[in-house]
MDTraj code that builds the backbone (N, CA, C; nanometers):
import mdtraj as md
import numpy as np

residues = "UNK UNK UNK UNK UNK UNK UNK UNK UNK UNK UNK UNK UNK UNK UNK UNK UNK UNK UNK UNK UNK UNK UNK UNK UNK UNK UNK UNK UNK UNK UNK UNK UNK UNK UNK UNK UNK UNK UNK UNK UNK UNK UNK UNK UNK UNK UNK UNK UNK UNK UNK".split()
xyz = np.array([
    [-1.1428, 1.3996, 0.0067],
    [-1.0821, 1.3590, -0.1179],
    [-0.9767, 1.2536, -0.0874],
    [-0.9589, 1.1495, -0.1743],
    [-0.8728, 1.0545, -0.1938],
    [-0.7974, 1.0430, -0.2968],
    [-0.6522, 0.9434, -0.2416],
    [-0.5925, 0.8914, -0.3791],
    [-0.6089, 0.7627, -0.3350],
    [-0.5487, 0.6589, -0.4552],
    [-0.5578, 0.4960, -0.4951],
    [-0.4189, 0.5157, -0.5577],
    [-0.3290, 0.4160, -0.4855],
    [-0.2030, 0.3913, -0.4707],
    [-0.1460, 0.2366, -0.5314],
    [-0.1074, 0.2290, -0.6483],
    [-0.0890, 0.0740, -0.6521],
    [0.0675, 0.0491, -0.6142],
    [0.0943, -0.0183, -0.5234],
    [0.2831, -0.0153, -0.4637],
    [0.2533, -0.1712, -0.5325],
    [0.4291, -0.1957, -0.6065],
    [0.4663, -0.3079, -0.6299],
    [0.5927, -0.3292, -0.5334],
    [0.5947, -0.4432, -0.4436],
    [0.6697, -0.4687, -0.3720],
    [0.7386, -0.6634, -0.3877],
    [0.8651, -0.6486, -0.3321],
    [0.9154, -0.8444, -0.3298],
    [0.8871, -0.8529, -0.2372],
    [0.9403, -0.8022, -0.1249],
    [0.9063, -0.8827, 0.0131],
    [0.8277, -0.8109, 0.1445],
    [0.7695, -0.8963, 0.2037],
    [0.6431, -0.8182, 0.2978],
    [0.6914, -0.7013, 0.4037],
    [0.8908, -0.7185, 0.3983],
    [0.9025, -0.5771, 0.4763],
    [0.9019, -0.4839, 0.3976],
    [0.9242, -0.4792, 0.2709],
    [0.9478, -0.3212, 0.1903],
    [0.7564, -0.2905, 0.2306],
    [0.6827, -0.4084, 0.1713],
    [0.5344, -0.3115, 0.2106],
    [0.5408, -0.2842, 0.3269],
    [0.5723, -0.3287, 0.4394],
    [0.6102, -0.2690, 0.5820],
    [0.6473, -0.1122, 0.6079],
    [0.7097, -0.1138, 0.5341],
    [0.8247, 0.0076, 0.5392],
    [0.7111, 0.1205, 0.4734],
    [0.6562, 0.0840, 0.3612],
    [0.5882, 0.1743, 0.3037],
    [0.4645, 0.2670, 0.3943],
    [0.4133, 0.1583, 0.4720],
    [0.2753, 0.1794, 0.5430],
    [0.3254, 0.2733, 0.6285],
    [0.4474, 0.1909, 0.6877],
    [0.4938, 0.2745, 0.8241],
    [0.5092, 0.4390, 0.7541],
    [0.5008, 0.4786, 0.6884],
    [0.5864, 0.5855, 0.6182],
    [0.4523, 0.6644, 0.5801],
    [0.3447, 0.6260, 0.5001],
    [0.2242, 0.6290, 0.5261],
    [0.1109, 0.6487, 0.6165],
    [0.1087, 0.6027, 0.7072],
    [0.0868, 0.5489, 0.8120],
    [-0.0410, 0.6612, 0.8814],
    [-0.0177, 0.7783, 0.8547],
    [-0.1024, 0.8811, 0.9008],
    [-0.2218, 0.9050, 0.8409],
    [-0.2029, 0.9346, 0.7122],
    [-0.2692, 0.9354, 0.6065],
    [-0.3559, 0.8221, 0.5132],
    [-0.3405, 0.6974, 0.6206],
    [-0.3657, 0.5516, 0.4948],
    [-0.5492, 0.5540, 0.5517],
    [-0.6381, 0.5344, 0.4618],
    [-0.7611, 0.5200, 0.4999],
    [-0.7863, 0.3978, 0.5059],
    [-0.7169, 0.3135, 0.4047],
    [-0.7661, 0.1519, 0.3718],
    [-0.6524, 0.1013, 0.2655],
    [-0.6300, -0.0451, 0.3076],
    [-0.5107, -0.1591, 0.2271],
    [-0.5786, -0.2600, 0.1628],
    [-0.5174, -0.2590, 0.1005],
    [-0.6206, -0.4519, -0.0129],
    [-0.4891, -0.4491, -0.0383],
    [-0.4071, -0.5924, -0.0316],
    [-0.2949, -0.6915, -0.0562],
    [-0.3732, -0.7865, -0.1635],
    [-0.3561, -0.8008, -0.2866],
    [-0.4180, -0.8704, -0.4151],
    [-0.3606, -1.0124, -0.3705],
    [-0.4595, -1.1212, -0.3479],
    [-0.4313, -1.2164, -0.3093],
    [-0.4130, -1.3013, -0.4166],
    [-0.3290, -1.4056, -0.4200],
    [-0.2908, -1.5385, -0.4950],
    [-0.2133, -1.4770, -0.6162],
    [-0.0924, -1.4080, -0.5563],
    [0.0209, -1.3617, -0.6514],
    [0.1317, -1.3959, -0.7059],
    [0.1355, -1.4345, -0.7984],
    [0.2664, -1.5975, -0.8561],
    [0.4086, -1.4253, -0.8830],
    [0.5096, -1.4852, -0.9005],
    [0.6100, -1.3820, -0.9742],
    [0.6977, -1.3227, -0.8760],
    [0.7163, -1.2326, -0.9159],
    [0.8747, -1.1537, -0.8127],
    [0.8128, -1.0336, -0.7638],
    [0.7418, -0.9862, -0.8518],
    [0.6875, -0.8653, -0.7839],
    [0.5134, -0.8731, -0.7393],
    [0.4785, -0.8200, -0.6150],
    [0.3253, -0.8019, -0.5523],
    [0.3300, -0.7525, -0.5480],
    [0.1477, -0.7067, -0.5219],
    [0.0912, -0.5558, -0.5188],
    [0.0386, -0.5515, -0.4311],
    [0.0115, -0.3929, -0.3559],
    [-0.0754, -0.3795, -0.2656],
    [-0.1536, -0.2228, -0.3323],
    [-0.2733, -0.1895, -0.2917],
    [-0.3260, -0.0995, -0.3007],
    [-0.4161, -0.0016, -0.1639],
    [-0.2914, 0.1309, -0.1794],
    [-0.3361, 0.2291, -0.0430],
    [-0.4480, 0.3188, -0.0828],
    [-0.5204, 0.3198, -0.0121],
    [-0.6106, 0.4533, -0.0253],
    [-0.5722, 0.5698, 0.0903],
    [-0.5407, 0.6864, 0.0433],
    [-0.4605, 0.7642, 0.0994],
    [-0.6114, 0.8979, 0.1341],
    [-0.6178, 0.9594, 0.2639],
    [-0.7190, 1.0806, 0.2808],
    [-0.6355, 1.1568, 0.2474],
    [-0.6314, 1.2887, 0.1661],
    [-0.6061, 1.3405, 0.1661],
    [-0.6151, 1.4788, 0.2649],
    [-0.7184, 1.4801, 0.3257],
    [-0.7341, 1.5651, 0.4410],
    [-0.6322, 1.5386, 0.5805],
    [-0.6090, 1.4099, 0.5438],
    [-0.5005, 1.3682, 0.6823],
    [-0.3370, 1.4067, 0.6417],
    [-0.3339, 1.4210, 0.5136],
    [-0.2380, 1.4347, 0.4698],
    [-0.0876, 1.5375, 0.4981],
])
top = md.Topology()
chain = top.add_chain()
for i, resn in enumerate(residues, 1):
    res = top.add_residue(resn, chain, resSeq=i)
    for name in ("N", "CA", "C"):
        top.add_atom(name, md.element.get_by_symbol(name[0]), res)
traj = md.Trajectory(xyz[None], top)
């Protein structure tokens, strides 16, 4: 079983920080490319079995 995680982040260390924190549990990342504005997204897919 999985979750789908949408993180809004400003700068590429807070998503840093997130993964690292994550990090056990992350199955797969997609960073939404060609993002104008203050805030980006990334999307975690989290196992829940690793959890």
């Amino acid at each position: 079983m999985s979750v789908l995680i949408r993180i809004s982040y400003q700068t590429p260390q807070e998503l840093e920080n997130i993964l690292k924190l994550l990090h056990p549990a992350i199955k797969s990342v997609k960073i939404k490319q060609g993002q104008q504005g203050a805030y980006k997204r990334a999307y975690i897919e989290i196992d829940l079995k690793k959890a």
